[in-house]
Structures are given as C-alpha cells and as structure tokens.
N, C-alpha and C positions, 0 to 999 in steps of 0.2 A: 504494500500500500504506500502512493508517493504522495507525502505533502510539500507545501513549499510556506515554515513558518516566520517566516517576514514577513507580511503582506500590509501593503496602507493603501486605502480609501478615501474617495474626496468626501465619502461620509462623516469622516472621523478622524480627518489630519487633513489640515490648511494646505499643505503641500504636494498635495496626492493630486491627481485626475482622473481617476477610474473609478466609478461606482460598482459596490461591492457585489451586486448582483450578475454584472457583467465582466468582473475578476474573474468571479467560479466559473461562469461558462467558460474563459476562455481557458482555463487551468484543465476543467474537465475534459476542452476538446483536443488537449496535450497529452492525456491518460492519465493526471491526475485523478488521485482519488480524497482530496482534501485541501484545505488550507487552513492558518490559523491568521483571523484578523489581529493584526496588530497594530494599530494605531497610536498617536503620540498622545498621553496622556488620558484619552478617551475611550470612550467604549460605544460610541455610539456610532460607531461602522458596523460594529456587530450587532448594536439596536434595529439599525436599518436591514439587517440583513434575516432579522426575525420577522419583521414588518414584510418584508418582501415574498417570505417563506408562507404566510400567513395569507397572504393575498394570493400570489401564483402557485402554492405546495413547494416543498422542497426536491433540490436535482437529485434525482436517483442515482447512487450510488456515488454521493459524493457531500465527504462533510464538512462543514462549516465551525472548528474552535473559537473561541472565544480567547485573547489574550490581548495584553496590553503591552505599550514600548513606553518605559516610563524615564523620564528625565532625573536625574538625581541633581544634588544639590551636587556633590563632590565625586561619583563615579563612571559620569557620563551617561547613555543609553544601556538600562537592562530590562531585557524578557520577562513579562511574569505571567506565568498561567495560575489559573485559582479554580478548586473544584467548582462543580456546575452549582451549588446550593451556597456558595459563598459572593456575596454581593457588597465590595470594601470602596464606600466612597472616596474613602485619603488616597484609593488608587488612578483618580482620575485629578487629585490637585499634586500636581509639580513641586519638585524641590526637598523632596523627605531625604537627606544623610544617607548612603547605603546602610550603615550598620543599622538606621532604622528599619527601612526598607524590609531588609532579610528578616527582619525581630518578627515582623508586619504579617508579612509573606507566609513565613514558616510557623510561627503561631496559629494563623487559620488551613492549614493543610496544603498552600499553593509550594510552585516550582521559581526559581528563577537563576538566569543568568547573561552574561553579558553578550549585547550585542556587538557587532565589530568591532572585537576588544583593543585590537593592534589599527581599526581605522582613524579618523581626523583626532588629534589630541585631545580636541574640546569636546570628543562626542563619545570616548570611547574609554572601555573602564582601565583595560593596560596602560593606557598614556597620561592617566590622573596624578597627579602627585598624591592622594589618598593611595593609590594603591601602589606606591613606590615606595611608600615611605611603613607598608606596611603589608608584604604580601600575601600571608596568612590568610587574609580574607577573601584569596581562592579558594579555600574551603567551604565558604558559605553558601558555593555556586552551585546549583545543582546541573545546572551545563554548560555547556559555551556553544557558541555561535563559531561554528569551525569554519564554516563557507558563506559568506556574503556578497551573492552578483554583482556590489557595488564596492566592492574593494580590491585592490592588486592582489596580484597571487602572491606576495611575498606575506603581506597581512594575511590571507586566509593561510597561507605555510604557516605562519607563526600562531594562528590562533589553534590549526590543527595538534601542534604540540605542545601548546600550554593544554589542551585538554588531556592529552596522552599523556602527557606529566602527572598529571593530576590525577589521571582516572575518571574524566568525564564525560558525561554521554555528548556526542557530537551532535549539536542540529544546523541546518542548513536552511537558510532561507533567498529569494530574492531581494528581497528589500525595495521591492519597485512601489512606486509612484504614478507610473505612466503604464499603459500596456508594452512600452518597447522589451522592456525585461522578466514580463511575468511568465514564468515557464523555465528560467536560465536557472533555476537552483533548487534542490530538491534534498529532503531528509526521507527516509526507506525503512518503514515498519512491518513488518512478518505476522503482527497480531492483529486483528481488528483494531480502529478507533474511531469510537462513532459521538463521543463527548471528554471534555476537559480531564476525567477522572478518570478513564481512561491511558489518557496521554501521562496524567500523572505516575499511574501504577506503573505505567511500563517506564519510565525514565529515573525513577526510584528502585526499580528491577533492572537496571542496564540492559533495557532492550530492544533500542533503537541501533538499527542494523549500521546504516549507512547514510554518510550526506554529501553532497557535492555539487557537480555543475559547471556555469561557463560562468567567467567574468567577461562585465562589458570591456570595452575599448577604453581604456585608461584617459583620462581627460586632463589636461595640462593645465597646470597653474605655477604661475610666478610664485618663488617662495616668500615675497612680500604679502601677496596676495593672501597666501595662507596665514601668515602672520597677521595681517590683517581683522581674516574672517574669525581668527581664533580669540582676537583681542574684542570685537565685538560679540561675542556668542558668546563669550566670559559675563560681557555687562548686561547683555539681555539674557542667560538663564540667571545672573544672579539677583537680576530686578525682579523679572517672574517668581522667582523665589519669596523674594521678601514681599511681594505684593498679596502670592497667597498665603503667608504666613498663618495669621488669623484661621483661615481655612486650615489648614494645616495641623494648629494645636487642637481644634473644635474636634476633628475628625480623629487624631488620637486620644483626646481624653471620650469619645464616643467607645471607643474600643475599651475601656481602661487601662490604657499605657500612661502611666507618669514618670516621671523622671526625664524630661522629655529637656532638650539641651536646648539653650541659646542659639546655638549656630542653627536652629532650626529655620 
C-alpha cells in the first residue's frame, strides 16, 4: 500500500494550490492507495476533505489520514499524527517549544517527527540550534522524514541516516503545493491502513516497509538570498509566535499542562 505523507492543500495552507479532493484523484490515478493531509498548522484540508466525502462518498480504495505540519517555536517543521478520537486545538496554534510539543503529542497517544530535517535552516529541525546544542532529542522522534521531493539528494542522504542511526521508521513524503510534484514521493506499507490508528500501530511496530522517490530539479539561489529569506522567516515565525501566545497558554492549561515556560 503507497502513501505519499506530505501533502498540502489550498484548503488548509496559504501556500498550496490544489484542492484536497483533486490531490486524491490525482495520487489514486498514480496507484496510490493513500495520503496523509498535512497542512501548516491546520487541519482544515482535512475538514474539507470530510465535507467533500460527505457530499460525493469516499474514493474507493483509497485513504485519506488526517495529520498536521506544525511550526515550532525553536525546531523548525515536525509531523504529527494523532489517533482518530483525539481532537488537540494547541495543535492548530503555532509556536509550542518542541520539548512541549512531544510532552503534547505523546501524552494523548499521537506520533511525531521531523520534516526535512537537513532542509532550509529556518525550517528544518537538524539545522536548529535547539537541536545542536542538544541532540538527545532524537529520541523523542518517533520518525523522520527520510525523503522529501523538495529537497537535494544530499539532505534526503542525510536525513536517511540520521534515521538508521537512530533506529527510525522512515516516511517519505512529497511535500507539494502544486500538482507539479504530487506522485514524486512515496512511503510503502505491507499492512492495511484505513485510519490514523492505524498508521500509529504500525510505526510504533516498525513497520513501514519503504520510502523514497524523485526529487524535483534543484532551484538556485544566491546564498545572500538564502540568508536573507532565513533572516526574515526568523522574525515572522517569531512574531507569529508571540502573537498566539495567549492562545497558546489557554490551550495548554485546557489540557492540564502547567509549568509551562516563558519562552513560550
């Protein structure tokens, strides 16, 4: 069974172009047999794609997960899937600390780990200074993101063996936005998975087969430019941060988590 678990929607990420209902066809008419919506901070690709199900039935033989790409205050873009009975608002406001994050995650029974870990500095949890300064907290990963259609092959080399390092189950996603690259990346299950819990068991059982795929055509940039874009995506995730703060605390003291830091 192939998924491909990166996926974003213009339902459910500002930056996407594809509506989530026309992602699945076009994944299904690849021989997929799945995808997991993952949208930035949101979950309402995956709302529209209930709505959608509801109105035209759902594509035969072909499932739709529920997961989110969530922004951390200090580790960049990580995965998190959450069983299908678990419904965590602080997972749709921006800016939680990873150590909260994983507190979060793994308290109510979900999965998570780093998307493009070795991609853009600003975006990605390997090139954080949290997690240089501190690498242990590969441990807390329950996988890595080994293949990402939108990264060099040297970053998906390197993300494939910080998982092997580590012992972690590999997934593979495309990470598209557009239809140009949905199809280019693919994770390979041997067991059924037809919901969230699912996906769970089996990556707590180490038993996701295989991931991989094509990367696009590398796209050039000035290393000013990089420099640049990394200096601005510092000050707007750290403003979004502080804007939902408020949010932020409300939604942890909702769960009963205190002790909840400053740096929040």
């Amino acid at each position: 069974m192939k998924f491909d678990f990166h996926c974003h929607t213009k339902n459910g990420s500002l930056d996407a172009r594809v509506d989530v209902w026309e992602y699945a066809k076009l994944l299904k008419e690849k021989g997929f047999g799945g995808m997991m919506v993952t949208d930035h901070n949101s979950y309402n690709g995956y709302r529209a794609w209930l709505e959608y199900k509801e109105q035209y039935g759902a594509l035969e033989d072909f499932t739709v997960l529920r997961g989110i790409e969530y922004d951390t205050l200090d580790a960049g873009h990580i995965l998190v899937v959450m069983p299908e009975n678990v419904d965590l608002k602080i997972l749709e406001v921006r800016g939680l600390p990873i150590h909260m994050l994983v507190r979060v995650v793994h308290r109510y029974g979900g999965i998570l780990g780093p998307a493009h870990p070795y991609g853009a500095k600003f975006l990605s949890a390997m090139c954080s200074k949290r997690l240089e300064k501190d690498i242990r907290l590969i441990h807390d990963f329950d996988f890595v993101e080994a293949f990402n259609t939108c990264e060099l092959p040297e970053s998906n080399e390197k993300a494939r063996a910080l998982a092997e390092r580590y012992g972690k189950v590999c997934f593979g996603g495309s990470d598209s936005h557009r239809t140009d690259y949905i199809g280019m990346a693919y994770t390979e299950i041997d067991s059924p998975v037809t919901c969230c819990d699912d996906l769970i068991r089996l990556v707590k059982a180490h038993e996701i087969v295989e991931c991989g795929g094509m990367e696009r055509a590398p796209k050039e940039q000035a290393p000013i430019t990089k420099m640049a874009l990394g200096a601005v995506w510092k000050v707007y995730n750290r403003g979004l941060a502080a804007v939902k703060y408020h949010a932020r605390i409300l939604g942890l003291r909702e769960l009963g988590l205190r002790g909840v830091p400053h740096s929040l």
